[in-house]
C-alpha atoms as a printed R data frame, in Angstrom:
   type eleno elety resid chain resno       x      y      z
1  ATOM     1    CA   UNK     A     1 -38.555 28.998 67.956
2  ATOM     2    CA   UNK     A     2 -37.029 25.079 67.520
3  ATOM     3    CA   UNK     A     3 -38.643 24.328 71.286
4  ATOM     4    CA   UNK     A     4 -41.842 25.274 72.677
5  ATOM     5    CA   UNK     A     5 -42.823 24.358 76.422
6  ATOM     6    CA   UNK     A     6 -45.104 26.118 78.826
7  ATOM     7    CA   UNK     A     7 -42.101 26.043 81.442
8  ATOM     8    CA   UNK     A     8 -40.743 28.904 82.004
9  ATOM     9    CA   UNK     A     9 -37.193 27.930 81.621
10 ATOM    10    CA   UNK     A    10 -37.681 26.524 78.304
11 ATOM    11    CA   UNK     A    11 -34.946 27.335 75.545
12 ATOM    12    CA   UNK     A    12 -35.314 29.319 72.581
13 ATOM    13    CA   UNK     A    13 -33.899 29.370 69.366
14 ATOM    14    CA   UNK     A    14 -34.137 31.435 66.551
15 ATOM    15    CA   UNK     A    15 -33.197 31.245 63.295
16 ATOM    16    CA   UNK     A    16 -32.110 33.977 60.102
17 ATOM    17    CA   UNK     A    17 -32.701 31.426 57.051
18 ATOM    18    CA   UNK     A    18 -32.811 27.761 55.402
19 ATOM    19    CA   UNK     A    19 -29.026 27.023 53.569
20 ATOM    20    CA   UNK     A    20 -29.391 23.550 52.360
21 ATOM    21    CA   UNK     A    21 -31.896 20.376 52.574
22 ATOM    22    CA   UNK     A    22 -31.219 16.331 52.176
23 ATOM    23    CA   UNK     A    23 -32.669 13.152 52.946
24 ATOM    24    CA   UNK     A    24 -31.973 12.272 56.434
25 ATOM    25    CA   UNK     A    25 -29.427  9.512 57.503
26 ATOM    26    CA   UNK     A    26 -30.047  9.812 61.211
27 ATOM    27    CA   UNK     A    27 -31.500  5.801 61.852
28 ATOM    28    CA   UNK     A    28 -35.563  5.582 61.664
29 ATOM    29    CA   UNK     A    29 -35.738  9.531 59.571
30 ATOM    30    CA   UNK     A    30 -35.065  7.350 56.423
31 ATOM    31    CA   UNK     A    31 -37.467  8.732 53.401
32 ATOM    32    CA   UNK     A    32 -37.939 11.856 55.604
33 ATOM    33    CA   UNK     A    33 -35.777 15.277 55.128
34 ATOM    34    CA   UNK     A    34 -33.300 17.465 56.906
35 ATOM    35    CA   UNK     A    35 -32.370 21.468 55.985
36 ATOM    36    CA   UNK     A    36 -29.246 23.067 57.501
37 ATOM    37    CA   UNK     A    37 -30.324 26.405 59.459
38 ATOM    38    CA   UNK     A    38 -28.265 29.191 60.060
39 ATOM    39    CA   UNK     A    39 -29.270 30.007 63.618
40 ATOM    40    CA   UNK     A    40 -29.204 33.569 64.740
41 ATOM    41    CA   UNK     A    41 -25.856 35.012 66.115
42 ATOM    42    CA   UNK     A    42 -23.938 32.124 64.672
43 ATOM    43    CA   UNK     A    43 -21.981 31.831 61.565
44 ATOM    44    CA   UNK     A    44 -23.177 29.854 58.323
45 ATOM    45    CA   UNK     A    45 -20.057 27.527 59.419
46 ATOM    46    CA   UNK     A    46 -22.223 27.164 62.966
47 ATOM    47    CA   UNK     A    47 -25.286 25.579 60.762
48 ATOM    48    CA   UNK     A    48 -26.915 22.662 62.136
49 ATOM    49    CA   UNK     A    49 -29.023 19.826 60.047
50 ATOM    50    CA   UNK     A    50 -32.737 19.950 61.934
51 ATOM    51    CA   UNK     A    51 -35.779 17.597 61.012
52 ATOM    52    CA   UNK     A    52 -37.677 19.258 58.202
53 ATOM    53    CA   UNK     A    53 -41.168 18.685 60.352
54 ATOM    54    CA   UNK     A    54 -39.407 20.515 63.769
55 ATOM    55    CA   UNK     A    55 -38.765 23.809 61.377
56 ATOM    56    CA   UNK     A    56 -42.075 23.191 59.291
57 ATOM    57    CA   UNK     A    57 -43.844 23.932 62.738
58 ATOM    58    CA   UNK     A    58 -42.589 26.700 63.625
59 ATOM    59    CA   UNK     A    59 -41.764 28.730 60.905
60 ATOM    60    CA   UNK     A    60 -43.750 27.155 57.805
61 ATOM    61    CA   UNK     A    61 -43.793 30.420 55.644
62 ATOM    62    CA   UNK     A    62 -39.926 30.739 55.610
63 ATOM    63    CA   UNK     A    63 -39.374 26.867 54.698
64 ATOM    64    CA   UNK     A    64 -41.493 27.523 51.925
65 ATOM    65    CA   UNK     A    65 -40.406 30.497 50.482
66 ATOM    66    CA   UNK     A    66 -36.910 28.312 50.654
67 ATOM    67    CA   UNK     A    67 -38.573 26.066 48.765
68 ATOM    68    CA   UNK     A    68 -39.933 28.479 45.997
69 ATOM    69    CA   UNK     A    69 -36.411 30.003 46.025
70 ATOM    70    CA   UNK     A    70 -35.028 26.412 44.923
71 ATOM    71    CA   UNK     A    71 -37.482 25.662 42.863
72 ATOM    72    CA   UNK     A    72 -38.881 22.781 44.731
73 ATOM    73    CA   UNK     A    73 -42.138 23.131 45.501
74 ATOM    74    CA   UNK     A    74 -43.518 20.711 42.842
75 ATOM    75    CA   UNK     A    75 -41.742 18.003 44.522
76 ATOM    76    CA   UNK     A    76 -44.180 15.824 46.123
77 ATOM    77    CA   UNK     A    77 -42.156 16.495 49.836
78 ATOM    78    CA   UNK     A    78 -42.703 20.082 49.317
79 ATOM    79    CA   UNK     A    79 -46.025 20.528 47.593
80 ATOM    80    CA   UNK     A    80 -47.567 21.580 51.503
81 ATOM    81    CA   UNK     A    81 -45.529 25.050 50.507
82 ATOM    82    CA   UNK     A    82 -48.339 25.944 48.149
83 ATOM    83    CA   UNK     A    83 -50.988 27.147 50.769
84 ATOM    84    CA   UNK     A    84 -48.397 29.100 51.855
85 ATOM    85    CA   UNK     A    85 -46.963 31.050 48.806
86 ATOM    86    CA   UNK     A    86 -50.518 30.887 47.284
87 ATOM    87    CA   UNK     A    87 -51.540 33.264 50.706
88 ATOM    88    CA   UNK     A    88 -48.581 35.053 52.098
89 ATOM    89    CA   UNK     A    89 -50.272 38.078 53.098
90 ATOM    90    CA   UNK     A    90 -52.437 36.184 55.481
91 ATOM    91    CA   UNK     A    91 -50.152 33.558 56.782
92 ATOM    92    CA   UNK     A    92 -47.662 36.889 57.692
93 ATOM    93    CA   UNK     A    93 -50.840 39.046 59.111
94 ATOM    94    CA   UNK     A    94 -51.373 35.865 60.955
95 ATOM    95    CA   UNK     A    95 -47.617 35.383 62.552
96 ATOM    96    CA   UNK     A    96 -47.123 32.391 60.346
């Protein structure tokens, strides 16, 4: 889920993996980072560039198994993934 809201008519978005990340160009995200998601029901050619933090909320354990798959998780933007790889059975048992 990209949006959460306690209305009822809130939109919901979900999403089948991570395809790409870079530093953000978007005016005041500078030193912060982007990843392109393939959203569900769309085509990789349908990916959008999100705000690392927005997908980091809501689906933590699949950014950072992105992260282990690149190879990135020594970076100092990534090193959060660690709690997560390090305990994957209980962040999954947990809905994380």
């Amino acid at each position: 889920m990209l949006t959460r809201s306690d209305d009822a008519d809130a939109e919901y978005w979900d999403f089948d993996k991570i395809l790409d990340h870079k530093w953000s160009k978007q005016p005041g995200r500078q030193g912060k980072i982007d990843v392109k998601v393939k959203w569900s029901g769309f085509t990789e050619d349908e990916a959008t560039w999100e705000p690392m933090e927005v997908i980091r909320k809501d689906s933590p354990t699949v950014l950072a198994e992105y992260a282990a798959l690149k190879g990135i998780v020594h970076e100092s933007r990534w090193k959060w993934a660690h709690k997560y790889l390090k305990n994957r059975k209980k962040f999954l048992r947990n809905g994380g």
